[in-house]
Gaussian input, Z-matrix of N, CA and C with variables (Angstrom, degrees):
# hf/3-21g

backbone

0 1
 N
 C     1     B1
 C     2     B2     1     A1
 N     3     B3     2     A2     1     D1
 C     4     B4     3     A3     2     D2
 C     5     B5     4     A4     3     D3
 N     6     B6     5     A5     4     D4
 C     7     B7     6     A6     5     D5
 C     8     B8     7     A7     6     D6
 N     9     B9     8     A8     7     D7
 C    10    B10     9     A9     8     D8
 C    11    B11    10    A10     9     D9
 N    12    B12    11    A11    10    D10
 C    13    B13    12    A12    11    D11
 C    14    B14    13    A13    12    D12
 N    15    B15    14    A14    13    D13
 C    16    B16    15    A15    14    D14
 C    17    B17    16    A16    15    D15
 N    18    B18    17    A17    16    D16
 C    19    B19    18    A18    17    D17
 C    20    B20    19    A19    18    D18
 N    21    B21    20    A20    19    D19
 C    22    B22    21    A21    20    D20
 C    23    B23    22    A22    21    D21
 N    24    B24    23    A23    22    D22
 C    25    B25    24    A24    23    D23
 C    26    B26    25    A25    24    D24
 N    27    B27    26    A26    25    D25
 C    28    B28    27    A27    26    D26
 C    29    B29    28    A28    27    D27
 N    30    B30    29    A29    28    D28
 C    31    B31    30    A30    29    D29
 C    32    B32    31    A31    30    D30
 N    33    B33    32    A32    31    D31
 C    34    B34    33    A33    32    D32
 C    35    B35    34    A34    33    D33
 N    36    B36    35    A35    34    D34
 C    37    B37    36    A36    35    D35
 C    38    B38    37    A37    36    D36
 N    39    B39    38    A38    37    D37
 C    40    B40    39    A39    38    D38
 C    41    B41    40    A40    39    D39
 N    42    B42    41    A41    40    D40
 C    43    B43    42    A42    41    D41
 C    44    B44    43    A43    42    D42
 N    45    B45    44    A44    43    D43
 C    46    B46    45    A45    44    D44
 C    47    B47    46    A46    45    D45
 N    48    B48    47    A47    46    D46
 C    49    B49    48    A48    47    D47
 C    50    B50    49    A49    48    D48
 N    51    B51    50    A50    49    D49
 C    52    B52    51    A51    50    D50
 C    53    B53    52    A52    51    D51
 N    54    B54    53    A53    52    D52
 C    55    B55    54    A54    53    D53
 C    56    B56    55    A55    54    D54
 N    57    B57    56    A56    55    D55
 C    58    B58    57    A57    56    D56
 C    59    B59    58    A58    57    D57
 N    60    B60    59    A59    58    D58
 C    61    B61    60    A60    59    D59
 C    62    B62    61    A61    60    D60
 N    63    B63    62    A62    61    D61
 C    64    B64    63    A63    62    D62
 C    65    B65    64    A64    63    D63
 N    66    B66    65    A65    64    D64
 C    67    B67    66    A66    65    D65
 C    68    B68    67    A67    66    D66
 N    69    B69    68    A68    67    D67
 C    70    B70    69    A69    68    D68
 C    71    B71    70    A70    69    D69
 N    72    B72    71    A71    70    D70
 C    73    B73    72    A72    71    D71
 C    74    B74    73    A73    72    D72
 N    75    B75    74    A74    73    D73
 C    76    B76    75    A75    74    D74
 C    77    B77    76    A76    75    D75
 N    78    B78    77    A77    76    D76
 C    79    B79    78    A78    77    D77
 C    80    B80    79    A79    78    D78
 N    81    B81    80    A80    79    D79
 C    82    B82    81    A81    80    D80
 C    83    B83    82    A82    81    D81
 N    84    B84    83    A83    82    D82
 C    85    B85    84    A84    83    D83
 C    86    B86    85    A85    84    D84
 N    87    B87    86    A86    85    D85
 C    88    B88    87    A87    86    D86
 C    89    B89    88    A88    87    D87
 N    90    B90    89    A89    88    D88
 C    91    B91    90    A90    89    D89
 C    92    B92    91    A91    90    D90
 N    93    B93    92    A92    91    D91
 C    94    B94    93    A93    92    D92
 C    95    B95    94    A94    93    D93
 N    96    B96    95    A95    94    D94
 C    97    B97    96    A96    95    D95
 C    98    B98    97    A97    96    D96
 N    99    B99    98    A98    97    D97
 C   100   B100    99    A99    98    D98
 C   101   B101   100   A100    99    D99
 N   102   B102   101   A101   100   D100
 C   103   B103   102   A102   101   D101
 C   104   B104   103   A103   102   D102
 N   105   B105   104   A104   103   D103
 C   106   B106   105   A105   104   D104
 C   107   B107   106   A106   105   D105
 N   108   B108   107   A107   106   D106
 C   109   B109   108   A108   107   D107
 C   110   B110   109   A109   108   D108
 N   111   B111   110   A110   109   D109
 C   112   B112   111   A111   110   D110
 C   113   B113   112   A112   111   D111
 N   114   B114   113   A113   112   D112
 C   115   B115   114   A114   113   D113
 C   116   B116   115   A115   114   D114
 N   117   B117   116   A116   115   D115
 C   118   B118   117   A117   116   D116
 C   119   B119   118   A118   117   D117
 N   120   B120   119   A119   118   D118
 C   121   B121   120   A120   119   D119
 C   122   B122   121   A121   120   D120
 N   123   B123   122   A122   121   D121
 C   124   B124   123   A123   122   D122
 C   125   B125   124   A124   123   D123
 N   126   B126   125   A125   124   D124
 C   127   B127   126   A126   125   D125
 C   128   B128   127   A127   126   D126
 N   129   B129   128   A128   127   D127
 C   130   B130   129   A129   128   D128
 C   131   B131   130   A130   129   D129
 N   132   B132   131   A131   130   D130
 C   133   B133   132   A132   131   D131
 C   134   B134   133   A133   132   D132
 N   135   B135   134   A134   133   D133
 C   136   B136   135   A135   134   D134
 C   137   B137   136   A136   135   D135
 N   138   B138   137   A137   136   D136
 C   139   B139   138   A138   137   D137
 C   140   B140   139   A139   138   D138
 N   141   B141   140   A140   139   D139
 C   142   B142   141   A141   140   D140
 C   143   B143   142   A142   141   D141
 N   144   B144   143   A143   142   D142
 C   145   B145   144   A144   143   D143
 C   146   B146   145   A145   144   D144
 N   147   B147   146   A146   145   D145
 C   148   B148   147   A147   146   D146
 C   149   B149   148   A148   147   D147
 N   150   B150   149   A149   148   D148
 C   151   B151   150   A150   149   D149
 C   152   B152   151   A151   150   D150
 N   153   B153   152   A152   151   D151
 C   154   B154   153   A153   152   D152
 C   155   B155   154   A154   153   D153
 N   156   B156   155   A155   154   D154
 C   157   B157   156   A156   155   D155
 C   158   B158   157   A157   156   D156
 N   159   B159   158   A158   157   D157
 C   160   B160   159   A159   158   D158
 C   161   B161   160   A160   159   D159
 N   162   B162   161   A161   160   D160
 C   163   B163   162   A162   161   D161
 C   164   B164   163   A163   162   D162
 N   165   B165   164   A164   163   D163
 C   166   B166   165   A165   164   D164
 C   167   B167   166   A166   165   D165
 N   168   B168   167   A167   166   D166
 C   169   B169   168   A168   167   D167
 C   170   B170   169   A169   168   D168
 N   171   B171   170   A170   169   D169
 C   172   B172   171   A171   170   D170
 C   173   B173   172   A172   171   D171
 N   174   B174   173   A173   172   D172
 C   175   B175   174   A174   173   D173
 C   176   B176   175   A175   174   D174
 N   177   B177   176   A176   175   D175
 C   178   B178   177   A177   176   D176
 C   179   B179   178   A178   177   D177
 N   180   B180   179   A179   178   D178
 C   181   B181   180   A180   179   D179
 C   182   B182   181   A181   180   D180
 N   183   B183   182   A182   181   D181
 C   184   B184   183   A183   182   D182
 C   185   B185   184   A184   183   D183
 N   186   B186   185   A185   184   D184
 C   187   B187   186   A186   185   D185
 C   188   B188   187   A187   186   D186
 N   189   B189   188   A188   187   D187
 C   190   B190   189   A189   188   D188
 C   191   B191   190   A190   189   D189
 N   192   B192   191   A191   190   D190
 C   193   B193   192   A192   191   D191
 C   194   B194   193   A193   192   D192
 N   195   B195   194   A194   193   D193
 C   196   B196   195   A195   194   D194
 C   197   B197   196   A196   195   D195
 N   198   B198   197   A197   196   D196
 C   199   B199   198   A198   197   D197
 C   200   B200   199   A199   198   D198
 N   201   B201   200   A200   199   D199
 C   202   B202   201   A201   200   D200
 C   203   B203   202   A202   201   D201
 N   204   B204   203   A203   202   D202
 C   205   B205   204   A204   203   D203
 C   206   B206   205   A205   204   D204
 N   207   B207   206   A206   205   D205
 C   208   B208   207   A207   206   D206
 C   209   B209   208   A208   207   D207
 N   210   B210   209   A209   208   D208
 C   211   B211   210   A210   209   D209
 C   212   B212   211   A211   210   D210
 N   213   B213   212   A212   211   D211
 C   214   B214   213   A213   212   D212
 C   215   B215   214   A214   213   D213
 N   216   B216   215   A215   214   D214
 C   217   B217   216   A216   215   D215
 C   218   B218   217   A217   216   D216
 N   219   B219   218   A218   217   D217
 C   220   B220   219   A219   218   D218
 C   221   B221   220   A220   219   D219
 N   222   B222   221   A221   220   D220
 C   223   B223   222   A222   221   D221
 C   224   B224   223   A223   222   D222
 N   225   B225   224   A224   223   D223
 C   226   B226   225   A225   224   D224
 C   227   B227   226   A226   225   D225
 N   228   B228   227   A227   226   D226
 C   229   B229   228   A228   227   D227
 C   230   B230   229   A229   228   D228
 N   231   B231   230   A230   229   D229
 C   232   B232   231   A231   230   D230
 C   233   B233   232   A232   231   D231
 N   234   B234   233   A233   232   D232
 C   235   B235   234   A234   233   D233
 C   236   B236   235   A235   234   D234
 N   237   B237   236   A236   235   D235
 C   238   B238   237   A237   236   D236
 C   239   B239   238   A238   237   D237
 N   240   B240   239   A239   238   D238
 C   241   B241   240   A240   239   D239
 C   242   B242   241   A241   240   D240
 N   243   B243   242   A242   241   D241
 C   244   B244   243   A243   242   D242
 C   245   B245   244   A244   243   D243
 N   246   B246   245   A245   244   D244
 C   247   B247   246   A246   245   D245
 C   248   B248   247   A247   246   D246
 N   249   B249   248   A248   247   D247
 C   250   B250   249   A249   248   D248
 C   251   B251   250   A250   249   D249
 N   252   B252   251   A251   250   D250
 C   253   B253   252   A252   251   D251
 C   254   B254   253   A253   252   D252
 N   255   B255   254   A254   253   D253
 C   256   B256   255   A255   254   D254
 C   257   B257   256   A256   255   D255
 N   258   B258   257   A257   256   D256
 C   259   B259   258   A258   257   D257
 C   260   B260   259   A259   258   D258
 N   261   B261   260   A260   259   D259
 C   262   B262   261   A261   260   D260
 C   263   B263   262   A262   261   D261
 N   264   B264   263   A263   262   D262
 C   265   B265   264   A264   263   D263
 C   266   B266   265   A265   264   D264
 N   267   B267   266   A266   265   D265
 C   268   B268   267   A267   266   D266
 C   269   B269   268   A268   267   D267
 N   270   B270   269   A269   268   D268
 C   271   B271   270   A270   269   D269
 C   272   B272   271   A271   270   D270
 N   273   B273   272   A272   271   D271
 C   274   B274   273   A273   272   D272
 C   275   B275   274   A274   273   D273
 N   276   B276   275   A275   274   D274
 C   277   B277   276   A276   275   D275
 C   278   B278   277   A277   276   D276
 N   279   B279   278   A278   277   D277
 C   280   B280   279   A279   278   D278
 C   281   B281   280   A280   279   D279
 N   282   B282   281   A281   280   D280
 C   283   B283   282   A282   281   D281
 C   284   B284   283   A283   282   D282
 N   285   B285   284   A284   283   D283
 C   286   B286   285   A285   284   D284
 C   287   B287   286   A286   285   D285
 N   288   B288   287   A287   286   D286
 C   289   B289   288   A288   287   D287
 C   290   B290   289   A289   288   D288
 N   291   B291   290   A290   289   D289
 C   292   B292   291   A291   290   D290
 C   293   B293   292   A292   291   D291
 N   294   B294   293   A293   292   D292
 C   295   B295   294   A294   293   D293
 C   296   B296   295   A295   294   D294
 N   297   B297   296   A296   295   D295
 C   298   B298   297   A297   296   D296
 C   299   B299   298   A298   297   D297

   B1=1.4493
   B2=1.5312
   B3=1.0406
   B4=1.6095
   B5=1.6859
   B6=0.9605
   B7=1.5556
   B8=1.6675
   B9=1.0374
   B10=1.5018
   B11=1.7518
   B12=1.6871
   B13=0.9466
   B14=1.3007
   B15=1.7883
   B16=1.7642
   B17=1.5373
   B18=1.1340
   B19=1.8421
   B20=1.2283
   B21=1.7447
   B22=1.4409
   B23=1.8922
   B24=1.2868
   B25=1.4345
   B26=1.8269
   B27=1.6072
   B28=0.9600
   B29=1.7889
   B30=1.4509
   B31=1.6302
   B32=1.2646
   B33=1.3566
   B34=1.8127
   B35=1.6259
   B36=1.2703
   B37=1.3704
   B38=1.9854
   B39=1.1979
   B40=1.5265
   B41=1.2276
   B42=1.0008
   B43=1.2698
   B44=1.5005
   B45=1.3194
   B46=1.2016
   B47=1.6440
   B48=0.9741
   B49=1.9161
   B50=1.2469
   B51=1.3233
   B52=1.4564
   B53=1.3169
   B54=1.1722
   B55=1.3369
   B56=1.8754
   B57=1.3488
   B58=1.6739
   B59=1.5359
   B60=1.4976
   B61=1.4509
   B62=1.2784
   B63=1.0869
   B64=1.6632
   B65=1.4887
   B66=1.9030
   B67=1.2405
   B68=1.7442
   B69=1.3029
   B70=1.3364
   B71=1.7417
   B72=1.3566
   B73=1.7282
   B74=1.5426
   B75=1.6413
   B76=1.4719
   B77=1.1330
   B78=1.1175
   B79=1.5622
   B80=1.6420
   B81=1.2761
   B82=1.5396
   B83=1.3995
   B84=1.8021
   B85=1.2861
   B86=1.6867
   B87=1.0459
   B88=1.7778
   B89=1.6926
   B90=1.1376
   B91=1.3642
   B92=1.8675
   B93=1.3532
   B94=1.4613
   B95=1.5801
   B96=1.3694
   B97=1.3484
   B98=1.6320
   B99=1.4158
   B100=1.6158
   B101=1.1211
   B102=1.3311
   B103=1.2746
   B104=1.6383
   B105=1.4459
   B106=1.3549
   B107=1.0503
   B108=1.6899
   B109=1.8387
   B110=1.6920
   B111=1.0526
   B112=1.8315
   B113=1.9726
   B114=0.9204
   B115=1.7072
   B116=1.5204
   B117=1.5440
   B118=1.4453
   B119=1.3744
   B120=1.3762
   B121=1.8560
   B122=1.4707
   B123=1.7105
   B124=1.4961
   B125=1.4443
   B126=1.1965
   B127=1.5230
   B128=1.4892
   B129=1.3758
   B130=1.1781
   B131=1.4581
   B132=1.5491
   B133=1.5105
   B134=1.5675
   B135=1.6889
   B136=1.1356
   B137=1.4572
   B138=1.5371
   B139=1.4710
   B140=1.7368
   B141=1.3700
   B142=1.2012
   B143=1.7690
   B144=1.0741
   B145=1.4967
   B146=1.4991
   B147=1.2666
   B148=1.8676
   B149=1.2065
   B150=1.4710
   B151=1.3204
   B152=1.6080
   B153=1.6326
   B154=1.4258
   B155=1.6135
   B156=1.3499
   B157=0.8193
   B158=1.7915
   B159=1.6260
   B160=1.7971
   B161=1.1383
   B162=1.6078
   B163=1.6082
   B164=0.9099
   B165=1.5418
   B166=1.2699
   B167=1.4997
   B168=1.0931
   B169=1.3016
   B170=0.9554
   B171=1.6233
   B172=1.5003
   B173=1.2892
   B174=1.2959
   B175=1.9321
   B176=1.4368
   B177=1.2354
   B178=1.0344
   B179=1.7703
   B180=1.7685
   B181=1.8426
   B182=2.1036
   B183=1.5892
   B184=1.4470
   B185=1.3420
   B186=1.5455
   B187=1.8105
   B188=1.3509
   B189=1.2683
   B190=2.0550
   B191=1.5001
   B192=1.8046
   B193=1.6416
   B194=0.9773
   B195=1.2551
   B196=1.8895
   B197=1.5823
   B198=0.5908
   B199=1.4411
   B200=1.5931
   B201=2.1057
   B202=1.7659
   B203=1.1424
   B204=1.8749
   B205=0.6021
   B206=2.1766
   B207=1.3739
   B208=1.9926
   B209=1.9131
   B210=1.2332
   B211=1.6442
   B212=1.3362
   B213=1.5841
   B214=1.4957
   B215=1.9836
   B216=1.0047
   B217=1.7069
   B218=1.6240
   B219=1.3146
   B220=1.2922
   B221=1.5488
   B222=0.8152
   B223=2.1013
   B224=0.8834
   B225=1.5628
   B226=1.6902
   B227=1.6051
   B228=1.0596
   B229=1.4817
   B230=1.4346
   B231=1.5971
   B232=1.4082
   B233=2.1320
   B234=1.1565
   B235=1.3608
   B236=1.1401
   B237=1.5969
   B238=1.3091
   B239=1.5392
   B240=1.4315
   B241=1.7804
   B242=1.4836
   B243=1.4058
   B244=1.0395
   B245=1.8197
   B246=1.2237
   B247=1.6202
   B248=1.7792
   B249=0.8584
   B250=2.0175
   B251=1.5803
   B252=1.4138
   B253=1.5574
   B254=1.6570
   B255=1.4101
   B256=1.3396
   B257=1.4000
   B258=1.8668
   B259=0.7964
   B260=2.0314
   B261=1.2747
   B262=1.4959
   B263=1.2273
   B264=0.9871
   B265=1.6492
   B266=1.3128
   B267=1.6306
   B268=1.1418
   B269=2.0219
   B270=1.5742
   B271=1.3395
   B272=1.8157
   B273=1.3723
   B274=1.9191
   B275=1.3138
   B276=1.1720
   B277=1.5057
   B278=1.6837
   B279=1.3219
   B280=1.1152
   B281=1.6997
   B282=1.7060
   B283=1.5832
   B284=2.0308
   B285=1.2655
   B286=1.2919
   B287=1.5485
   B288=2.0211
   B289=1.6343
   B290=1.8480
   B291=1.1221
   B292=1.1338
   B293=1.7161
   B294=1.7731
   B295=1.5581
   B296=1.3913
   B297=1.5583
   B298=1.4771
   B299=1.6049
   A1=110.42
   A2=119.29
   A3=134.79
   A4=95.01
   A5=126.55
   A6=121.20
   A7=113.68
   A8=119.84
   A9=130.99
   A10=100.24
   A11=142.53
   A12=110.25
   A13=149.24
   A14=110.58
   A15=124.18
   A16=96.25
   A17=125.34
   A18=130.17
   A19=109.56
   A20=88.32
   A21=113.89
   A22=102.08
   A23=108.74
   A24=141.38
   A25=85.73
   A26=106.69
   A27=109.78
   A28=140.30
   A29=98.75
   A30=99.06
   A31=133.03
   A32=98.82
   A33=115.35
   A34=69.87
   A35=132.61
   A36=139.64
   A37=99.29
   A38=125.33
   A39=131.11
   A40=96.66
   A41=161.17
   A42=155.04
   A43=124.33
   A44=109.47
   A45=114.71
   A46=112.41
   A47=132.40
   A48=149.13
   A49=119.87
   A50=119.33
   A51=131.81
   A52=98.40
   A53=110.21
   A54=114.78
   A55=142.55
   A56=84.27
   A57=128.68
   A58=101.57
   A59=107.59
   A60=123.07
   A61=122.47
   A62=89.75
   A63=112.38
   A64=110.50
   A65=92.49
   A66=116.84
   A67=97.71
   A68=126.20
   A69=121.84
   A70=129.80
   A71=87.42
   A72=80.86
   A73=99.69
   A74=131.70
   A75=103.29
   A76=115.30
   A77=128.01
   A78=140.29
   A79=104.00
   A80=125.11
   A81=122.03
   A82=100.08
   A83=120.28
   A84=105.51
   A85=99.40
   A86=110.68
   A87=107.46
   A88=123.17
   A89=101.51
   A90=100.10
   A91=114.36
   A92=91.10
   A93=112.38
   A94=103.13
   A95=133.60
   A96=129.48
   A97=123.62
   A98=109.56
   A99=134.62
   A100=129.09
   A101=143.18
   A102=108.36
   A103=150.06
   A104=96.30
   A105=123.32
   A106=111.85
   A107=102.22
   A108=114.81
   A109=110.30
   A110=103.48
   A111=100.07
   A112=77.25
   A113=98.81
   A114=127.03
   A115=103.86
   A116=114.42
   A117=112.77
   A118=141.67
   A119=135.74
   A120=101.73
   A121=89.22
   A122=103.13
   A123=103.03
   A124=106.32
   A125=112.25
   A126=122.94
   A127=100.53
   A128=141.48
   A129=119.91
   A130=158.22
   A131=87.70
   A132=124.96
   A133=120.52
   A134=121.97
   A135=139.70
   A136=122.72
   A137=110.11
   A138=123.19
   A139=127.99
   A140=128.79
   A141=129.39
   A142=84.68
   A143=101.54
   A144=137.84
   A145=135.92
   A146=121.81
   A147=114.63
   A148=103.91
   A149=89.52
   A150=128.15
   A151=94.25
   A152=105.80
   A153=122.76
   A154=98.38
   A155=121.67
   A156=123.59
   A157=112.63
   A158=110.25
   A159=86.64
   A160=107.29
   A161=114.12
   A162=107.59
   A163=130.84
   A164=139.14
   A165=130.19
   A166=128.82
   A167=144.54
   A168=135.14
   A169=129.85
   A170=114.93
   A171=116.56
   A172=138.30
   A173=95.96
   A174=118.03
   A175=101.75
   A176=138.16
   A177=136.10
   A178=129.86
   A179=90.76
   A180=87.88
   A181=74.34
   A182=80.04
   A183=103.24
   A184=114.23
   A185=143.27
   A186=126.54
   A187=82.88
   A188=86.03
   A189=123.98
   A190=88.80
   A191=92.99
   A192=102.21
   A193=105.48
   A194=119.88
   A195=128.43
   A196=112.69
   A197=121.00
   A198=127.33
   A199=111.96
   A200=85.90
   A201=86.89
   A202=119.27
   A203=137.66
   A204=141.83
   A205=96.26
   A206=96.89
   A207=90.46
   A208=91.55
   A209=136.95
   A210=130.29
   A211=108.41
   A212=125.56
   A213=135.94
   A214=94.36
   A215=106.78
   A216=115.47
   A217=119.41
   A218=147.91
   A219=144.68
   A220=101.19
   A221=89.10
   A222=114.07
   A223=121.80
   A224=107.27
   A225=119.19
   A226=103.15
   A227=98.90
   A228=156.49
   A229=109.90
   A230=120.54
   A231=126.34
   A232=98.15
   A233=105.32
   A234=121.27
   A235=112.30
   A236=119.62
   A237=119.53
   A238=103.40
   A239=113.61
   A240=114.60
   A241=105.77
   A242=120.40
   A243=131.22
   A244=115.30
   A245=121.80
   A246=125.10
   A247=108.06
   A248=102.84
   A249=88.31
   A250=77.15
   A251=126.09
   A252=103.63
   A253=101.11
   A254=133.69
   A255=124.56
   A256=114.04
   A257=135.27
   A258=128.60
   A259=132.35
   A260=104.14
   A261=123.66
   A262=132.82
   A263=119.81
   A264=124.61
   A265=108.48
   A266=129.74
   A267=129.69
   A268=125.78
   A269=86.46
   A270=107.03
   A271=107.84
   A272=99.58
   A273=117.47
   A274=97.30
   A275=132.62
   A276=119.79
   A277=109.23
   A278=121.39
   A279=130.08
   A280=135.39
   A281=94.00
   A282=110.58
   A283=77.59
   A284=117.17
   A285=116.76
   A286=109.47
   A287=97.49
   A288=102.95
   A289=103.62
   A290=138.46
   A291=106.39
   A292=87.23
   A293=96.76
   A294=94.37
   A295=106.55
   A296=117.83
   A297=120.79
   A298=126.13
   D1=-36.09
   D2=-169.37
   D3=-82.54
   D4=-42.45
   D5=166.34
   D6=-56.95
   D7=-65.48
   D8=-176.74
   D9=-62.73
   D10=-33.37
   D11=146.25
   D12=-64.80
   D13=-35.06
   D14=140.11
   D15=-18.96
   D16=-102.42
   D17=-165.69
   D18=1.66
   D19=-74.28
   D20=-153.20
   D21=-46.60
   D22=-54.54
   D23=-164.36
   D24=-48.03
   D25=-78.99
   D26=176.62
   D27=-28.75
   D28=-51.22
   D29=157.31
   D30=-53.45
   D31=-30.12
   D32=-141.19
   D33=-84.62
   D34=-73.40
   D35=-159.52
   D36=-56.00
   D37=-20.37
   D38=179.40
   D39=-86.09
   D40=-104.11
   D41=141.95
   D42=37.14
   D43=-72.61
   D44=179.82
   D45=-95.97
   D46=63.26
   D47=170.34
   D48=-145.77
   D49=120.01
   D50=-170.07
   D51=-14.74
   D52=145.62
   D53=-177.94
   D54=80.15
   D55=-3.41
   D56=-167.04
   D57=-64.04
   D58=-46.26
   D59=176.18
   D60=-41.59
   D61=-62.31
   D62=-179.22
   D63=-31.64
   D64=-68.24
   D65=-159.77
   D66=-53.99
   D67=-36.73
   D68=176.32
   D69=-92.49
   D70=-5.52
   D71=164.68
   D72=-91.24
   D73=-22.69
   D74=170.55
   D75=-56.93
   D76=-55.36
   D77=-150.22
   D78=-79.58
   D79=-29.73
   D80=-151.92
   D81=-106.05
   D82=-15.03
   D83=-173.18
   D84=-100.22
   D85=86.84
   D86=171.48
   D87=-69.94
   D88=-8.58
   D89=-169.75
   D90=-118.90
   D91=16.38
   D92=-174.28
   D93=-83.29
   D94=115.09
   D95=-175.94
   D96=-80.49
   D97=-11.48
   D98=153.85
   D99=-50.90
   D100=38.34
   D101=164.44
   D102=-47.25
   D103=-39.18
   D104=154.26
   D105=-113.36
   D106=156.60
   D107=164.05
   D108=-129.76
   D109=-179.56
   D110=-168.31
   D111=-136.84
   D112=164.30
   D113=-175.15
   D114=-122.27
   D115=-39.52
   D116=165.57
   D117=-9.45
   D118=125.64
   D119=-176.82
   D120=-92.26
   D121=150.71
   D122=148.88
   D123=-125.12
   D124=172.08
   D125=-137.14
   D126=-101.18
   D127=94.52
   D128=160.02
   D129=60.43
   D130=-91.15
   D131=163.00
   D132=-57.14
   D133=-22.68
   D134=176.50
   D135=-102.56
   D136=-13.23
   D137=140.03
   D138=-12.96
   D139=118.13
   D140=-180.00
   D141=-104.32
   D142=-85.77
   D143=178.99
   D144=-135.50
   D145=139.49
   D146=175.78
   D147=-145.58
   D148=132.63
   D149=-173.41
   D150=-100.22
   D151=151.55
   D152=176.11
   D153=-135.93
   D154=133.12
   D155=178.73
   D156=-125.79
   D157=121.16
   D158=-158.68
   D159=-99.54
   D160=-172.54
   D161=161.44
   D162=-10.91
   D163=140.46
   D164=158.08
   D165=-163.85
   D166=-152.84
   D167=164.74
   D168=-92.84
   D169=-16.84
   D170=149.96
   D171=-112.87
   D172=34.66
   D173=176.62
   D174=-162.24
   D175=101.88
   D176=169.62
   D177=-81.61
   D178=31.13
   D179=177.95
   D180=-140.94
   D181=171.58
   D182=171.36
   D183=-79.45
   D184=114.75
   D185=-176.77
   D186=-132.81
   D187=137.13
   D188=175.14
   D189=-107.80
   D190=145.60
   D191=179.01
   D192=-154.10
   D193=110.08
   D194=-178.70
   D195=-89.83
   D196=93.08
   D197=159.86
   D198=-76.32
   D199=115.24
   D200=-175.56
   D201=-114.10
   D202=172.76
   D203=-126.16
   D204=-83.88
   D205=-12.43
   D206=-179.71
   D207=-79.99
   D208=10.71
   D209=-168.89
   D210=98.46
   D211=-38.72
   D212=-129.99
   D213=-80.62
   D214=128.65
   D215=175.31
   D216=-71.16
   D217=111.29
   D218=-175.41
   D219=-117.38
   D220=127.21
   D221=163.90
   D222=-109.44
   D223=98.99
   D224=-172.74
   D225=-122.59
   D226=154.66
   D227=-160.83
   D228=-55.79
   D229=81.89
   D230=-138.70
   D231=-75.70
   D232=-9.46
   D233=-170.40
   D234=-100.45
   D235=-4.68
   D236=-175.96
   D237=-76.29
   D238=150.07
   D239=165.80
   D240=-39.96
   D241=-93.52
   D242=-173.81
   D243=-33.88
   D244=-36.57
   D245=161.93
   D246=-63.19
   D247=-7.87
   D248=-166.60
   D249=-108.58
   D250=-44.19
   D251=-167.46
   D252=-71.71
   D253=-52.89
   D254=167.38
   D255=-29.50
   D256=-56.61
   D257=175.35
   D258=-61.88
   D259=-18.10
   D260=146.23
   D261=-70.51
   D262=-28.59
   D263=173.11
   D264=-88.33
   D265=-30.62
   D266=-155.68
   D267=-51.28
   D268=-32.86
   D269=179.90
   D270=-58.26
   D271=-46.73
   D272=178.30
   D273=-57.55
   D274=-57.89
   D275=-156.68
   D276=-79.59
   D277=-33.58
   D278=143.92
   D279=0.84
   D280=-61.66
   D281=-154.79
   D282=-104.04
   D283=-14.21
   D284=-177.44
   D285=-61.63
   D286=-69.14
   D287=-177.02
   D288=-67.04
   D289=-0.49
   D290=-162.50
   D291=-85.54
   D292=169.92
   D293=-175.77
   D294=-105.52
   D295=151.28
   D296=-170.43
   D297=-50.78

């Protein structure tokens, strides 16, 4: 019993210490398709499709996901300049491809 309260103690104090966050948005967001992100720009023209996927209850960050035109999936960097203006325009280009 004295072990399993040790544990408990032990997490509870891992968890909650600067840095504690972290340690639980790796672990707690399982359904987050991000592990990494790139800040990189890519160009447009190499565009398949992007998906935004927002807040939620089983991802607690915002992940943008471009899927480009070779198949290959990129997770970029929802904070980057160039991502917030893509993510502002997105609605425009939208009403662009759809067909009349």
């Amino acid at each position: 019993m004295a072990a399993w309260v040790a544990l408990l103690l032990g997490v509870l104090l891992a968890t909650h210490r600067p840095g504690g966050a972290a340690l639980l948005e790796a672990n707690g967001n399982l359904s987050c398709r991000c592990a990494k992100t790139t800040a990189a720009f890519i160009h447009p023209s190499k565009y398949e499709s992007v998906e935004v996927r927002p807040v939620g209850s089983s991802c607690r960050r915002l992940e943008v996901v471009i899927k480009l035109k070779s198949l290959e999936r990129v997770c970029v960097d929802p904070n980057a300049p160039w991502v917030k203006k893509l993510l502002q325009d997105l609605p425009k280009l939208r009403k662009k491809a759809a067909p009349p």
